[in-house]
NUBALUM-545959 format. One record per residue: y, z, x of N, C-alpha, C in turn. Coordinates in pm, whole numbers, plus 50000, padded with zeros to 5 digits. Layout:
N
YZXYZXYZX;...
//
This chain:
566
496765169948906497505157448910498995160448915;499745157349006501415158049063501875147048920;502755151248841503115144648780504595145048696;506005137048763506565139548742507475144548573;506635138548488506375145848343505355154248324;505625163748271505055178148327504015180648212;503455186948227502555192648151501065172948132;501005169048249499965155148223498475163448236;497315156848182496015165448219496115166248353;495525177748409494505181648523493185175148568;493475162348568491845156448626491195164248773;491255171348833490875174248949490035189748869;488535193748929488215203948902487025205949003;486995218449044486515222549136484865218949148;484505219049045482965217649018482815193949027;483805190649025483565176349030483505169749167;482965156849205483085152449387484595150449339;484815143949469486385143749489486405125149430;487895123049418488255113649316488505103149489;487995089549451488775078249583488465069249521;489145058949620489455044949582487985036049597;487135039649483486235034449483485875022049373;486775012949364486745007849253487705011549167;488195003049081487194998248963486634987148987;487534976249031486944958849062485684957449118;485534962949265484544968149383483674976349387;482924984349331483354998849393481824994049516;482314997049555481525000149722482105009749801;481315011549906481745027749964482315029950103;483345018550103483835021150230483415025750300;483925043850262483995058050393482975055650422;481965052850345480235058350365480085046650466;480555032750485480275022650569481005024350680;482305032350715482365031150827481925045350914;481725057950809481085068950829479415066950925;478825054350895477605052750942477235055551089;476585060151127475675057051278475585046751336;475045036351241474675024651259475465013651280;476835016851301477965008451265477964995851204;479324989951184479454978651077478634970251098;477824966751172477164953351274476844947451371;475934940051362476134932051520476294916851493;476684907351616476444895251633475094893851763;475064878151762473854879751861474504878351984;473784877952079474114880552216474994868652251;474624857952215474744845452254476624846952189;476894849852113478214850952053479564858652081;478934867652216480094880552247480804873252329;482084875252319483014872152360483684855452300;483574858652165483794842452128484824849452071;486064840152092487774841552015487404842951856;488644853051815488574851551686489914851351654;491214844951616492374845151550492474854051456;493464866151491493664874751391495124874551381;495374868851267496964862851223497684876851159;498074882251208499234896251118499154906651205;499874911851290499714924451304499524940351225;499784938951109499624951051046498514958451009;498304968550909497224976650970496134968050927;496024957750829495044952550808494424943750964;495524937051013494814928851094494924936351249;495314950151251494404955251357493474963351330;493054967151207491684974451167490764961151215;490954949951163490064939451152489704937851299;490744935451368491074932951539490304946451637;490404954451557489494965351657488234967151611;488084962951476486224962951484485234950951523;486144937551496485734931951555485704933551750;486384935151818486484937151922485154947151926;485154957251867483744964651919482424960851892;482304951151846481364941851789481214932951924;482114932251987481884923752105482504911552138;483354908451974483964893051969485254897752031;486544887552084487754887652171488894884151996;489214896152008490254889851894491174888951928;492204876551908493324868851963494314871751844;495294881651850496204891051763497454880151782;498014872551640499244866051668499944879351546;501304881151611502084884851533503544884451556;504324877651435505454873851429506604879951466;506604896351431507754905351471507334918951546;506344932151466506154940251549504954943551479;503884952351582503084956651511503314970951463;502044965451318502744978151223502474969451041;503384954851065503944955550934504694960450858;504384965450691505034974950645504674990150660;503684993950751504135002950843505285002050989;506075003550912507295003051010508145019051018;507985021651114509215035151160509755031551257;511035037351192512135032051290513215046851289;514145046551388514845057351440516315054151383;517265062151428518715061351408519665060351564;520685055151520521935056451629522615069651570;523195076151679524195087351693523385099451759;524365108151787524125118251888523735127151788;522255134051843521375145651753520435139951697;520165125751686519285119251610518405116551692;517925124251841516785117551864515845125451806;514385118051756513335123751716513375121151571;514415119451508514135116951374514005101151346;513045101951227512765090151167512525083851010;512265071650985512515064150875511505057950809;510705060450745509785050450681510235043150613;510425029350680511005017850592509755010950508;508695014750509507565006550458506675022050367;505665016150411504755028050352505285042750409;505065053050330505545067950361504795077750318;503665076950215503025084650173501145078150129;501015085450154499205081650148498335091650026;497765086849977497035095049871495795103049932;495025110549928493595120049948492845106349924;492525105149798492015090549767491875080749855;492415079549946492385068250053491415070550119;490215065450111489145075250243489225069350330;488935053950328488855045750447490175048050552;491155046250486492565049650554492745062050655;491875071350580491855085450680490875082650777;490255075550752489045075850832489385069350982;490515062750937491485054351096492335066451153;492985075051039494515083151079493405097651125;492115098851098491655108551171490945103951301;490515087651349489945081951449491295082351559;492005080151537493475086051636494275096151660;493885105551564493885119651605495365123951502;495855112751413497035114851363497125130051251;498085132551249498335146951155499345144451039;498575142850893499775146950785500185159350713;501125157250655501715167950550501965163250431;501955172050328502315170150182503285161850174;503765154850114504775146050066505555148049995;506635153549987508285158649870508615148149747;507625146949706507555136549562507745146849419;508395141849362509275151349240507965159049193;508335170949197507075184049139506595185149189;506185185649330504765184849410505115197049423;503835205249512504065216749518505195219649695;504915206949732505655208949894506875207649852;507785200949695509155200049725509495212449637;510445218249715511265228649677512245228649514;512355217549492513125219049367513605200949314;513195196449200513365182249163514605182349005;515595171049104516705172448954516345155648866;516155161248723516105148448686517535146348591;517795136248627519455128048575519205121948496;519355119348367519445106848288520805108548171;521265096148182522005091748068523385105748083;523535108848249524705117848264524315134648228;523025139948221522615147848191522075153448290;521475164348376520735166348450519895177448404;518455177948475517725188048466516985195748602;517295207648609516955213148745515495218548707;514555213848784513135219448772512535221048911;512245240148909511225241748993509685239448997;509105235848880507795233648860508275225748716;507505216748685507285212148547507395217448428;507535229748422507365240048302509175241548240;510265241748367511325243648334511935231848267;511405220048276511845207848214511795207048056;512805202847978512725201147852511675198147809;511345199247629510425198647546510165189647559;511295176847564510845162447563509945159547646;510365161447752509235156547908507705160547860;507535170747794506205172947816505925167847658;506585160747567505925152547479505485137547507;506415134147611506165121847684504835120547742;504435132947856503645135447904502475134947825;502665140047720501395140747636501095127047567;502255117147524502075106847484501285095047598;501645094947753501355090047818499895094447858;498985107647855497515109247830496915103447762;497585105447602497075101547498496815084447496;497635083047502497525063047526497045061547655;496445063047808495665062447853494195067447790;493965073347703492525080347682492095067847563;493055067947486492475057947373492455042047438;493605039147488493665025547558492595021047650;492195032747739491865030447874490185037747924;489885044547805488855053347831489035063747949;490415069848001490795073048134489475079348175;488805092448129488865105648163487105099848186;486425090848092485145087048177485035077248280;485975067948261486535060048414486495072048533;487405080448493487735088548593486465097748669;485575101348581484325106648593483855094648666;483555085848579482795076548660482515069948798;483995076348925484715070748997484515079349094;484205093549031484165105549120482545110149132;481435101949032480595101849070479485090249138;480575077949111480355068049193479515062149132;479375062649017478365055648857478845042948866;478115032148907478215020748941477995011648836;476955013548765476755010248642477885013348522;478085023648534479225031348398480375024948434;480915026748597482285019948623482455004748578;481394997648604481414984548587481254979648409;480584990248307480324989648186481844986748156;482845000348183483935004448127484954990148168;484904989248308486124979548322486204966348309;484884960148312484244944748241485084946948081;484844955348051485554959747868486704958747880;487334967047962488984963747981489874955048051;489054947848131489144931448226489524924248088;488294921747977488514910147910489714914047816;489704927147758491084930547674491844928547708;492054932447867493694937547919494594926547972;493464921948045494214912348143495264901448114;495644903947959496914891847929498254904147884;497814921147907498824928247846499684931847970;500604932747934501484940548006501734950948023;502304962048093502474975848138503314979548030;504284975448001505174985247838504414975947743;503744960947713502964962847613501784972047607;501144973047664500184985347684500425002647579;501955001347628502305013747571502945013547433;503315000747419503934998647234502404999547183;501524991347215500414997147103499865009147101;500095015547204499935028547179500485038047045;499875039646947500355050946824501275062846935;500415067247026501785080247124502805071147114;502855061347177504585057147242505175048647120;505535055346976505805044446915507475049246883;507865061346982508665066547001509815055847151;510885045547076511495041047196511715051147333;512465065147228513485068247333511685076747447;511105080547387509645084747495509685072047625;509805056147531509195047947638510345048047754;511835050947692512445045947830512525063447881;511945073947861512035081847957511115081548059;510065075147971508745079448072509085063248184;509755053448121510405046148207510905046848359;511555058348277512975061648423512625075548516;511355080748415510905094248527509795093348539;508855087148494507085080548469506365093748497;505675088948614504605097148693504435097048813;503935110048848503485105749064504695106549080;505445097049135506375096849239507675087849137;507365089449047508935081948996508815074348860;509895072348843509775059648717509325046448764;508625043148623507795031948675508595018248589;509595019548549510015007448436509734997348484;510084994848613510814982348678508824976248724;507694981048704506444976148667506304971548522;507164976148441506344975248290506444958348303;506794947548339506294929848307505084932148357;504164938848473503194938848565502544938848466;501284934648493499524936648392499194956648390;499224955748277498644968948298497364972048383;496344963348420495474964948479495714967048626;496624965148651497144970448819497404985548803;497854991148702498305003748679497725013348658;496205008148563494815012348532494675018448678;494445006548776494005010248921494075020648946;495205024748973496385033649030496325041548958;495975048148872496015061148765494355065948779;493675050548804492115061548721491915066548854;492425061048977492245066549150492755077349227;493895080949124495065092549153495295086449260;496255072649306496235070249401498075075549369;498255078049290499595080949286500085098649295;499045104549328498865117849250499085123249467;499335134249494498865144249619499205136449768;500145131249749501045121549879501075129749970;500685123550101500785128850229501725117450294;502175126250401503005116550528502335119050606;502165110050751502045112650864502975114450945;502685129351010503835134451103504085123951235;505275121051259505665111951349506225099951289;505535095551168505945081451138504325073251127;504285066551022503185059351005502695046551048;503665044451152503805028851268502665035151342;502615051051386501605051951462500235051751445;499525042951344498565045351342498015033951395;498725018151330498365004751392498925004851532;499575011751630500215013751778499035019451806;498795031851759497475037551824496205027951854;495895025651704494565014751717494665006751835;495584997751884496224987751931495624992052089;496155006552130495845013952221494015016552240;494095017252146492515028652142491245020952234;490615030052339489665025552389488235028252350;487375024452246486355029852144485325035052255;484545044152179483705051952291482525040352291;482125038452187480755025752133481485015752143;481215009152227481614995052218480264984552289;480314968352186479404961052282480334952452332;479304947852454479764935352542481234940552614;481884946252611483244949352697483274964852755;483984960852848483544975552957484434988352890;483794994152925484475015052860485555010752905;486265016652860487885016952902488815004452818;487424992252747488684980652715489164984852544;490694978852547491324977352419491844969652368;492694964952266493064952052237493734949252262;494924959452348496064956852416495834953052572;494064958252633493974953452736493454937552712;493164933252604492574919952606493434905752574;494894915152583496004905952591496584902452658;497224896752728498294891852841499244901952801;499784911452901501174918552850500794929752775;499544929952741499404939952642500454938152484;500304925652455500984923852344500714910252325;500504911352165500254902152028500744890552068;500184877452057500984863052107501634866251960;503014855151964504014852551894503044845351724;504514842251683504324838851535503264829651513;502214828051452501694811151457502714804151324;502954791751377504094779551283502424769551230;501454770251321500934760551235499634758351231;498524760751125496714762151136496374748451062;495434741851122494604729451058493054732051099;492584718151049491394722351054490704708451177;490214713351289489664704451350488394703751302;487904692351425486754687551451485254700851470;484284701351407483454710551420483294719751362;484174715251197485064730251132485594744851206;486424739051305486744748551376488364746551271;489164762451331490464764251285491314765051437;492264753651440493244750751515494444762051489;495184768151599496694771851546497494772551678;498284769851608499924764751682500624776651700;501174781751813502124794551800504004788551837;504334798151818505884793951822506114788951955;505534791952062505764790652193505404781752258;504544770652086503624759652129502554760652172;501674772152232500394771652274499564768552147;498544759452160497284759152067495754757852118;495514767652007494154771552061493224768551906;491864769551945490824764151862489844776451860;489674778351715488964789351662487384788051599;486614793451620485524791651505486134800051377;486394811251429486504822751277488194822951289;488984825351203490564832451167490144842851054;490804854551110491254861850996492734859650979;493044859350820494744860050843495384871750744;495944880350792496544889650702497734889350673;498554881250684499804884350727499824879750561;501174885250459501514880850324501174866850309;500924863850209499704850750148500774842950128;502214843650128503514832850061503864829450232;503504831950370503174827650458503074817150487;501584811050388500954801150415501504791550355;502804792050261503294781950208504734780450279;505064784350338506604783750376506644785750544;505794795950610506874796150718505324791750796;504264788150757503384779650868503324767750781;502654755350877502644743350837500864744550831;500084743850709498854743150671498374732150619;497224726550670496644716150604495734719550490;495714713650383495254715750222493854722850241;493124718550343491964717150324491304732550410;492574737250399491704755050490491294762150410;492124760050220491094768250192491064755550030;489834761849921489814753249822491234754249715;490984741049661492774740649554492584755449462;491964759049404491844770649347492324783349375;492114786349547492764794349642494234790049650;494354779349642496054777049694496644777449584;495964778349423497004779549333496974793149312;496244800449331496054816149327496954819049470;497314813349592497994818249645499634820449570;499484805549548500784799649512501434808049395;500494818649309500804827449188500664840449229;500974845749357500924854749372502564864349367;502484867449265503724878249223504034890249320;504984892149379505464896349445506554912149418;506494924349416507424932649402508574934249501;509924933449470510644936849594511084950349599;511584955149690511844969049706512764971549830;514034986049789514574982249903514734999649956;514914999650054515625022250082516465022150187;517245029250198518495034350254517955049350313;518395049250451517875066150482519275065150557;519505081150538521055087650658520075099850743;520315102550902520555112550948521315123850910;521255135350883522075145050825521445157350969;522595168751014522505174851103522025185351070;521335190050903520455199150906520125199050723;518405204050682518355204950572519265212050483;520685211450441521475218050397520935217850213;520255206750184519595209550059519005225049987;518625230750136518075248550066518865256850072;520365253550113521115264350077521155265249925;521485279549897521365284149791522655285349717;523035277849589524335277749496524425292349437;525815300749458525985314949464526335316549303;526695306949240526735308849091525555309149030;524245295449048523145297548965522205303049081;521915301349212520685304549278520045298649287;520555281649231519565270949352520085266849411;518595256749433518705246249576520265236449505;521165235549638522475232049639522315213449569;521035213049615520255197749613518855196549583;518585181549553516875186549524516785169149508;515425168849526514415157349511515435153249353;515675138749361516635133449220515995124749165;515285122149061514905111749007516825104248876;516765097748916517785095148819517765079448730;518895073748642519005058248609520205056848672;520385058848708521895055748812521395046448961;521995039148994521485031149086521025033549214;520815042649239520085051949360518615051649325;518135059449207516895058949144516205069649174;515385070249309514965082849380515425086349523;516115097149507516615104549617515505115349689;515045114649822513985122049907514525131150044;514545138450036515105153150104513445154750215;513905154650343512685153750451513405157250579;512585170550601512805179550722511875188550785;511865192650920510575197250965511335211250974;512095218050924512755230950903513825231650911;514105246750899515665252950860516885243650954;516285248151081517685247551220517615231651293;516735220551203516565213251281517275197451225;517535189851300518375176251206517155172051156;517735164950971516955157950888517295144550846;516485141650764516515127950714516705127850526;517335121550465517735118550346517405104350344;516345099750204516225087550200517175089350055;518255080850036519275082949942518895074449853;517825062849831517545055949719516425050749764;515475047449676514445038249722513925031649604;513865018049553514505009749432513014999349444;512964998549311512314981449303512374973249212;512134960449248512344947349149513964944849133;514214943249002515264946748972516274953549045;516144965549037517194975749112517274971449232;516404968749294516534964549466517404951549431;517194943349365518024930249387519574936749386;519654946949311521404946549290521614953349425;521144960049531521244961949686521354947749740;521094943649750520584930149785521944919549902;522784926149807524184917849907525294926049964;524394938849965525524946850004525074950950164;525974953050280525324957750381525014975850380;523974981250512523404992250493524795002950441;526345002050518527145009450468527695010250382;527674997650331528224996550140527295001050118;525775001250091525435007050013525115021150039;525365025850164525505041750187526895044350063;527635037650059528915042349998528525043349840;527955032649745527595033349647526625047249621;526015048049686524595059549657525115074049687;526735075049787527165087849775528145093049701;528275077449590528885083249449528315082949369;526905079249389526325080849225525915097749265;525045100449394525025114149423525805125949376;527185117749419528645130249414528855134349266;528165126149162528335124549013527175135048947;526195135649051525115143649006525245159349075;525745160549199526075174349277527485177349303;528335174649265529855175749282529825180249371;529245195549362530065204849469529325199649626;528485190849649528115188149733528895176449870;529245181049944529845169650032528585163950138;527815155150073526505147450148527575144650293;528475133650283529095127550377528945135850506;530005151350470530475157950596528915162550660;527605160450593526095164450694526055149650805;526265137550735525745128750797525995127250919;525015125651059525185118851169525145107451284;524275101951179524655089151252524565080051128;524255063551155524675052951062523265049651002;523595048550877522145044550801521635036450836;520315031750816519135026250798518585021150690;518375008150659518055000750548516934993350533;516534989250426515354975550445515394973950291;515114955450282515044952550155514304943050165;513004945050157511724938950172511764922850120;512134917750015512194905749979513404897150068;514444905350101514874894150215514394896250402;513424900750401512334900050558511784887450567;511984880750654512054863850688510474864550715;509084870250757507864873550754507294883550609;507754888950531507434892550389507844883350246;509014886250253509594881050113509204885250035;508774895850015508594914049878507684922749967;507674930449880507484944349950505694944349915;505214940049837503484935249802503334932549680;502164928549610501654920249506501714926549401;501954921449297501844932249125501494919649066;499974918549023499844912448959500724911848805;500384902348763501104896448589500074895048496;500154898848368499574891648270498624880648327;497294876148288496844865748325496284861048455;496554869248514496984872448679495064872448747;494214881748659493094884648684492194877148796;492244865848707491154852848839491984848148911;492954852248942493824848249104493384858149141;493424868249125493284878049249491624880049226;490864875449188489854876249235489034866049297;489414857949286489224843949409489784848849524;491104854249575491434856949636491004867849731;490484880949669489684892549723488214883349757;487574877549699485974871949730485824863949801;487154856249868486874848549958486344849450104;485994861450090485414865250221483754863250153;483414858850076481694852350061482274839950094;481644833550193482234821350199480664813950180;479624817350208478514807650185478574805850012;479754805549951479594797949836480824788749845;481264784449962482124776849988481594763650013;482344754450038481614741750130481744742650276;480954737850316480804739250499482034739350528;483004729250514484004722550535485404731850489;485074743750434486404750950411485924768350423;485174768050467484954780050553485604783850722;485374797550738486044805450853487454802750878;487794805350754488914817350787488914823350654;489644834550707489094850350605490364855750592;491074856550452491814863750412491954878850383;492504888050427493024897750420493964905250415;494394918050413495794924550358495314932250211;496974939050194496514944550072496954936849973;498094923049945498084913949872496774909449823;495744908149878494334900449921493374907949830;494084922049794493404937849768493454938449610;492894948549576492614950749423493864958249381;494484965649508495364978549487496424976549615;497504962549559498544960349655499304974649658;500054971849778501044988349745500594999349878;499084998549841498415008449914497425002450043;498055014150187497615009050258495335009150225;494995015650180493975014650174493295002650125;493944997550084493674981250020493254969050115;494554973850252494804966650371493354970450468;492794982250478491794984850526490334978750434;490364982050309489044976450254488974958550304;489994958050267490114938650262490144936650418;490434944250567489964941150671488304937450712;487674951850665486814952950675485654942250565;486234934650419485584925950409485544915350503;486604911950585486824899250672486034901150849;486424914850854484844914950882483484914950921;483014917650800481714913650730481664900950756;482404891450692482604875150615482614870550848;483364873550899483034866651001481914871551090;481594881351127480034886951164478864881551135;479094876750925477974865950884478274851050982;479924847350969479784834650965479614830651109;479334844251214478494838551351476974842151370;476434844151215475404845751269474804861851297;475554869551224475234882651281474944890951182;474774904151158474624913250977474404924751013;473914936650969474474948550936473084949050929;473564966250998471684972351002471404977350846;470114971850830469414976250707469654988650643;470094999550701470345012450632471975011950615;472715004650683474385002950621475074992450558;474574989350492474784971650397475964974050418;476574967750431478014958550417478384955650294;479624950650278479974944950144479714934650076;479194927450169478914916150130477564914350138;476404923650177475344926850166474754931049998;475924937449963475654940549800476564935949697;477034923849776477614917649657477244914349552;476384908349493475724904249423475494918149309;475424928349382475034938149260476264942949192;477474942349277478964949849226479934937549260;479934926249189480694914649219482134918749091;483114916049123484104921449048483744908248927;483774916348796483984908648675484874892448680;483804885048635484194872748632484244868848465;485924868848407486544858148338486184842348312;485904836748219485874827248200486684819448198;486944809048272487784797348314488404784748167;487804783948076487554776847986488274787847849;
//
């Protein structure tokens, strides 16, 4: 386990299966469903080529958009700006900068992700380790606090404190959380045990919070522990700016190591929903070899924004695009962020039940913002002739930068510096500054931590920014549940059973990783495609060969814990 407080257990051991995102809420087996022979399904004959509205371009709603398409149905892709989503890579201005790039959205992927690989290996994509503080790919991580710094090549060189923290933060997962048989449980896919353990911690948890979690902890009864492990946490950073979140989002994310062994994809991670977009499937029904979803478009590209979905005659779903065309649906999937449906389309009440719309309407939102510069070469590994390090290094700090990320494909070649990457809170105080003010702020909190370093004289062209909560199609960066939070998001994930709906507010199918057990992560965006679907395959009439149940085939046996309303 990569963990930026050093000395955390070793959950990974050679003799165990490997650890994925199998649950806790769910656990069903993705990989194993789209791994099949038998593929996801069929519809009947009578049904191929019937429209399906797939509202979002991102990876959720072209995973959704290309399996349905091989299924035989025509999926009709609206999307507002580009495809991708928060897979977005984007490039720089100035001379030397071609080829380099920016993950303004997602940047790193966990092992844990199976389903996710299971797309980034169907397109042939290639990753690498990820330069997240301690990993074994980054060369050297400085941690800053309170005007202090600490240079660590591995975890071991870090003060006593860090690794009492570390130990406090095991310890209160093991007693709090049962981690280490969760964790077993997850890696052997104990369906029964997983569901024993987290039904137990559903009904406890779900009104605590992420730093309440850790005050009852006997470990953390130490302040100054909570605000270190605050400001340097685990995985990839300090986690403070989560502690209002439910601890049960965090549970997620720890018992999955979804935070633990980060990969990038080389090129930029836009290419995986571009690829799909492209891809001509070898198995396909009803459409000729050679078709894709870009050939089944006019232009080879996504119609525009939809402004507006109702519900006609026949329980069909109507939608309006910006350009004014409207067309009439039996099925919609919609992925695009769920605060969407309240603000920038015009929806009639009745698409989905009031229950859904107040669970939309409570869906908590994280914002987040990053700053990247072009720099004309990794000058980070030159070596300081007084001590003999790295001149620079991976920075976790409390200074308003937060985490600083050093990313280069070698010695002689131009790189990329992401100089802060912030959330909640911290991102708001970015918030009104443009990309070069805040290049200017972040190369003095830098200059405060490396003196002898002149960042400026590397840079070559003009930064690159994003601050997810002001994106006129997002408005935050994805979901963190709250306290209390529980039966919203699980109305929300199950709404793809719709035969417990009324006739009358069925077909259309929510998805994304808002939608997901485990916002944040693209793998969330893929499970919750692939429930939608399932959910429309049933709702024409169609199902899944007997040896590859679906998700909604075994619902009933792994239905996520249901809370009492009363």
């Amino acid at each position: 386990m990569t963990s930026t407080v050093p000395n955390a257990v070793e959950h990974t051991d050679a003799q165990q299966p490997p650890i994925t995102m199998f649950g806790p809420d769910f656990p069903y087996a993705y990989d194993d469903f789209l791994a099949h022979p038998a593929g996801l399904g069929q519809i009947p004959a009578t049904e191929h080529g019937t429209e399906v509205a797939v509202i979002g371009g991102g990876l959720s709603g072209i995973v959704a958009a290309y399996e349905l398409m091989k299924m035989g149905l025509r999926p009709v892709v609206y999307e507002a700006d580009r495809i991708g989503g928060r897979l977005r890579t984007v490039g720089f201005d100035g001379p030397g900068t071609e080829g380099l790039t920016a993950e303004m959205g997602a940047m790193r992927f966990p092992p844990s992700s199976t389903a996710l690989q299971h797309y980034i290996d169907l397109v042939g994509l290639e990753t690498r380790p990820f330069p997240n503080p301690l990993a074994e790919s980054t060369p050297s991580t400085v941690v800053d606090l309170k005007g202090e710094s600490h240079y660590a090549e591995t975890a071991a060189d870090l003060p006593q404190v860090y690794r009492d923290v570390a130990d406090a933060w095991n310890r209160c997962l093991e007693e709090g959380a049962d981690f280490s048989d969760m964790n077993r449980a997850l890696r052997e896919r104990d369906v029964p045990r997983i569901r024993a353990i987290w039904a137990r911690l559903v009904e406890q948890l779900d009104n605590q919070t992420f730093y309440g979690f850790l005050c009852a902890s006997e470990a953390f009864r130490s302040f100054r522990h909570r605000e270190i492990f605050g400001q340097v946490g685990f995985g990839t950073g300090g986690w403070d700016t989560d502690f209002p979140n439910s601890i049960l989002e965090i549970l997620r994310v720890v018992y999955t190591e979804a935070d633990d062994h980060h990969r990038g994809i080389v090129g930029g991670s836009q290419q995986l929903p571009l690829r799909l977009w492209e891809r001509e499937p070898g198995k396909i029904t009803h459409w000729a070899q050679g078709t894709s979803l870009a050939s089944l478009h006019d232009g080879g590209a996504p119609l525009p924004a939809v402004t507006r979905m109702h519900r006609t005659a026949g329980n069909r779903i109507t939608v309006t695009d910006a350009r004014g065309d409207i067309r009439t649906f039996r099925a919609a999937v919609f992925t695009a962020q769920s605060w969407m449906l309240l603000s920038k389309i015009d929806c009639d009440d009745s698409l989905f039940p009031i229950d859904h719309w107040t669970a939309i309407e409570r869906t908590h939102y994280m914002e987040s913002s990053k700053l990247f510069v072009p720099v004309d070469r990794p000058f980070w590994r030159d070596r300081d002739e007084e001590t003999g390090r790295d001149v620079m290094s991976m920075t976790l700090t409390d200074r308003m930068t937060r985490g600083t990320y050093l990313l280069d494909d070698g010695p002689d070649r131009p790189a990329v510096i992401c100089l802060s990457y912030t959330w909640c809170d911290d991102s708001l105080k970015w918030l009104p500054l443009s990309a070069k003010e805040r290049m200017e702020v972040m190369l003095k909190s830098l200059g405060e931590i490396y003196p002898k370093v002149d960042i400026r004289k590397h840079v070559i062209g003009n930064p690159v920014t994003v601050s997810w909560e002001n994106e006129p199609y997002f408005m935050g960066a994805f979901k963190a549940n709250l306290p209390g939070h529980y039966r919203y998001q699980r109305r929300l994930f199950t709404h793809f059973m719709q035969d417990r709906l009324p006739a009358d507010q069925r077909g259309v199918f929510l998805a994304g990783d808002d939608i997901s057990w485990t916002a944040g992560w693209a793998e969330g965006a893929v499970q919750t495609a692939l429930n939608a679907v399932w959910g429309v395959m049933h709702h024409l009439g169609g199902a899944t060969d007997a040896t590859n149940p679906g998700p909604g085939d075994l619902y009933d046996e792994i239905a996520p814990v249901e809370l009492p309303e009363d």
